[in-house]
MARFI-443466 format. One line per 10 residues: their letters; for each residue x, y, z of N, C-alpha, C. Coordinates in steps of 0.05 Angstrom, whole numbers. Layout:
<nodes>
a = X,Y,Z,X,Y,Z,X,Y,Z  ...
</nodes>
This chain:
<nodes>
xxxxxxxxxx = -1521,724,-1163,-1549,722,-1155,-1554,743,-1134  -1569,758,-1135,-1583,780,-1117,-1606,778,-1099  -1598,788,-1081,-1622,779,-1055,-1652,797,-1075  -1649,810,-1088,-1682,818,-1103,-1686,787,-1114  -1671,784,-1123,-1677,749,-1156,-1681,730,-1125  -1665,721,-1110,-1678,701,-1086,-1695,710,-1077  -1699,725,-1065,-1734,737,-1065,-1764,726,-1077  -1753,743,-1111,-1771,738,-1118,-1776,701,-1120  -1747,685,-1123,-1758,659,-1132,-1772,641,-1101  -1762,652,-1081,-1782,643,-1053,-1810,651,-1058
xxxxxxxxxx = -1813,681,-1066,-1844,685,-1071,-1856,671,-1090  -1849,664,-1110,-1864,652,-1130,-1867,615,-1117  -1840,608,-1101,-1850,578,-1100,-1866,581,-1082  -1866,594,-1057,-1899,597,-1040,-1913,597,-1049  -1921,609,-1073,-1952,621,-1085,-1954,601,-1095  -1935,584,-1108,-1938,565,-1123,-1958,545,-1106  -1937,539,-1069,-1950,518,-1065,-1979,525,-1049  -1981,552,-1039,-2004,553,-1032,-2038,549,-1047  -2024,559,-1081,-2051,551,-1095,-2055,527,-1102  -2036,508,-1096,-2037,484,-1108,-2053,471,-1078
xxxxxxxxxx = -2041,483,-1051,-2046,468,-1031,-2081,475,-1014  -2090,502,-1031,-2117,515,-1024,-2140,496,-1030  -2139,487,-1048,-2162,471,-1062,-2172,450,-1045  -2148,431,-1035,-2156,399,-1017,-2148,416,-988  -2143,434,-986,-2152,446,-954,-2175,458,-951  -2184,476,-973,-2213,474,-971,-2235,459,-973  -2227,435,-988,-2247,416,-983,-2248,410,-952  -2226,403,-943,-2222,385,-924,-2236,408,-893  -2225,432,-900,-2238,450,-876,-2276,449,-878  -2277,451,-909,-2315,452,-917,-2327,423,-900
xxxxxxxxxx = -2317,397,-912,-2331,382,-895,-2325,375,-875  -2297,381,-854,-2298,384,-827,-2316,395,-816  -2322,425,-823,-2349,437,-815,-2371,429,-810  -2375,413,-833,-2400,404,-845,-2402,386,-822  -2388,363,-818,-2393,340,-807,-2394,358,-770  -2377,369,-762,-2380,385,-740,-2407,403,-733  -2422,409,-750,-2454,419,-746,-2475,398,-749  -2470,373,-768,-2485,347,-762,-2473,336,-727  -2455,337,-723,-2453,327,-693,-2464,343,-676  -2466,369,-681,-2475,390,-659,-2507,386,-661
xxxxxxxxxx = -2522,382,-683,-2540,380,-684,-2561,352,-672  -2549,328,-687,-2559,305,-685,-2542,300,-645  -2522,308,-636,-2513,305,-612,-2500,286,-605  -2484,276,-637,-2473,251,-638,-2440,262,-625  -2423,253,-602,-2396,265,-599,-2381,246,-607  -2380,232,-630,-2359,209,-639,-2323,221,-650  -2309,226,-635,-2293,235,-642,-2280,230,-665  -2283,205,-676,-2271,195,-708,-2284,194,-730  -2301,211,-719,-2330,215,-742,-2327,235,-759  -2309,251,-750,-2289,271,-767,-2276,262,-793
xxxxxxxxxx = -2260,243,-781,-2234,234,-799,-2239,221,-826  -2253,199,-829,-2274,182,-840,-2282,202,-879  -2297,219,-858,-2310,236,-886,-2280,258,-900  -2272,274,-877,-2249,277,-879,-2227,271,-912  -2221,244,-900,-2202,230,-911,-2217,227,-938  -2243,218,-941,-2247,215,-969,-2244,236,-984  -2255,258,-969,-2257,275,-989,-2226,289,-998  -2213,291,-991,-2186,292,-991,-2176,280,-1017  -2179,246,-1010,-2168,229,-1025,-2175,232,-1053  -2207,244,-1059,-2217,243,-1084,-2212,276,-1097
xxxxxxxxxx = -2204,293,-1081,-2194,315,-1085,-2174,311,-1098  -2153,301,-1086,-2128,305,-1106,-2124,278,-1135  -2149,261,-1129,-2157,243,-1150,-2168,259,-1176  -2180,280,-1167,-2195,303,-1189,-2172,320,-1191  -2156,334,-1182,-2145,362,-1184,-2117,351,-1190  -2100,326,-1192,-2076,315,-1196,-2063,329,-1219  -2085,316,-1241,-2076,334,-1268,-2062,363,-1273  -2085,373,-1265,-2083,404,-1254,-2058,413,-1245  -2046,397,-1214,-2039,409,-1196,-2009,399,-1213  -2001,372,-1233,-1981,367,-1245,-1980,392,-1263
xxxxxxxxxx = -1999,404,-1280,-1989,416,-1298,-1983,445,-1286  -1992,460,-1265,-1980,475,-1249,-1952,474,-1238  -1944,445,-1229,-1921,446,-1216,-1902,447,-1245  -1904,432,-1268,-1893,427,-1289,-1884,459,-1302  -1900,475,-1302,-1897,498,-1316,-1881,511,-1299  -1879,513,-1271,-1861,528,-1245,-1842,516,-1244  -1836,489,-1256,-1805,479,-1268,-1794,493,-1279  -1802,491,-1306,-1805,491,-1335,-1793,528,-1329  -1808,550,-1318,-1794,568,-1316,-1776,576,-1297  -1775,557,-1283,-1748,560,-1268,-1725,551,-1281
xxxxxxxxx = -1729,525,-1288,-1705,520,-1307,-1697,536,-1334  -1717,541,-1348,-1715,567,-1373,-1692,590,-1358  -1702,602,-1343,-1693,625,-1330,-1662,617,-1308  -1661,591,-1308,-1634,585,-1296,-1616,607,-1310  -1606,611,-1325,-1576,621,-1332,-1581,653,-1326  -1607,663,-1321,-1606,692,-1308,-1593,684,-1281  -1600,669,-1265,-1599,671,-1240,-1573,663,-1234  -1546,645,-1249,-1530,649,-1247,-1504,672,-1256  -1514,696,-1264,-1502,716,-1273,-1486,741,-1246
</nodes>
């Protein structure tokens, strides 16, 4: 195994987990926002007023995107294991 082939298989599981992990961080940054300009506005400073909306949306994020995010990880198996016996040469 060659430091190019470990390489590339670090870069691919990053990418892997970053697109899988972009989706419920952007939710989660969009309505942090959101709820942070309703406080600024209305002048509510409830500090756990955050977490609340937060968490749902989170929770129903990866309730929608699960599928998805299985058959992503499934296929980044699937060619890692295919491609096992290059990587032991």
């Amino acid at each position: 195994m060659n430091p190019d082939l470990v390489g590339q298989i670090a870069r691919e599981a990053i990418e892997t987990t970053l697109f899988l992990a972009l989706p419920i961080l952007g939710t989660g940054l969009i309505v942090g926002l959101l709820v942070s300009l309703f406080q600024a506005v209305t002048q509510i400073q409830e500090a756990t007023l955050v977490f609340i909306p937060k968490i749902i949306v989170v929770f129903l994020g990866l309730l929608v995107l699960s599928p998805w995010m299985m058959r992503k990880m499934m296929v980044y198996t699937e060619q890692l294991i295919v491609n096992l016996p290059q990587f032991v040469k």
